[in-house]
C-alpha positions in Angstrom: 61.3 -182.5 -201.2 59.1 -181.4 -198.4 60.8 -179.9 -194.6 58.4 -180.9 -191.7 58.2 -177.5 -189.7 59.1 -177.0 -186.2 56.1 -177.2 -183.9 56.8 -173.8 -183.4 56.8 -172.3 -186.7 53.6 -174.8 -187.5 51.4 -172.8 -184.8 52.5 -169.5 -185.9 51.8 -170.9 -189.7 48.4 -172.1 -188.5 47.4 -168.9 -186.6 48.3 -166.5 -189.8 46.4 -168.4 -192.1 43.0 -166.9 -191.9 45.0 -163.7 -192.3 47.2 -164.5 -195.0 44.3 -166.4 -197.2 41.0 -164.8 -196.2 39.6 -168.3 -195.1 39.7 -170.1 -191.8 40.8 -173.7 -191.3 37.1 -174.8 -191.3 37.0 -173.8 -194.5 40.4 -175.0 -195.8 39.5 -178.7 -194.3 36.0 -178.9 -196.4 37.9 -178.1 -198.9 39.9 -181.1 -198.5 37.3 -183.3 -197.4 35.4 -182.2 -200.8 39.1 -182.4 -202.9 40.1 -185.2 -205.1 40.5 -187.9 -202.1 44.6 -188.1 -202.4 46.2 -190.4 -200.1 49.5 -189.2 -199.2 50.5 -185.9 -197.5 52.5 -184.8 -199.9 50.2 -185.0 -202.9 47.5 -183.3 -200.9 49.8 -180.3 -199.8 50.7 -179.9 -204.0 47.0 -180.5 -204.8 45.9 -177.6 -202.3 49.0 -175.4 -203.2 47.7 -175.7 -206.9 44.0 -175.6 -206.6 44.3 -172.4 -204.5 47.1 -170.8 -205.3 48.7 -171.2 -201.5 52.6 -171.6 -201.0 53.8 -174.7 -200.5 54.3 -173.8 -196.6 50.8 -172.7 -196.0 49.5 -175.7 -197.7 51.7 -178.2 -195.6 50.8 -176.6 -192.6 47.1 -176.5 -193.5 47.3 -180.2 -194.8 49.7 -181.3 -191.2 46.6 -179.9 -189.0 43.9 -181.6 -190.5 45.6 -184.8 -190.4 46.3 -184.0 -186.7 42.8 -182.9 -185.6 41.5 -185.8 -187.4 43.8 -188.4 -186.3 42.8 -186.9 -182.3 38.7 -187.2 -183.9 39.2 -190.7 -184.2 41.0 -191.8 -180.7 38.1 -193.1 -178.6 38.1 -190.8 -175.2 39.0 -193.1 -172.3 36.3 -195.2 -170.4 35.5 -193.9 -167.2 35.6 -197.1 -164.7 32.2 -197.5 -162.8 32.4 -196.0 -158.6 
């Protein structure tokens, strides 16, 4: 059963984990982007937590942001109206 993090603790997750795991999130979302193609959050997180040995935490949060950043990638930015 997975927790959804506070936004709070998600930014301080986000900004350890080139600390904590030697690799930025660049890296972290090719790796997901090259990774088995799994559908659902939660099998993602597990696949990542797995494959790289993360804790579950770390892996949610890493798994949360790219869906984030990617879901904000494919809004179209607002038309601006002709003067």
């Amino acid at each position: 059963m997975s927790v959804a993090h506070s936004p709070e603790i998600h930014a301080k997750l986000i900004e350890r984990i080139p600390v904590v795991t030697g690799r930025g999130l660049h890296e972290w979302f090719d790796s997901l982007d090259q990774g088995p193609g799994l559908l659902r959050k939660a099998d993602r997180t597990y696949w990542l937590a797995d494959e790289y040995g993360l804790t579950h935490g770390y892996a949610r949060a890493i798994v949360t942001e790219y869906d984030r950043r990617r879901r904000d990638r494919s809004i179209p930015a607002p038309r601006r109206s002709a003067p």
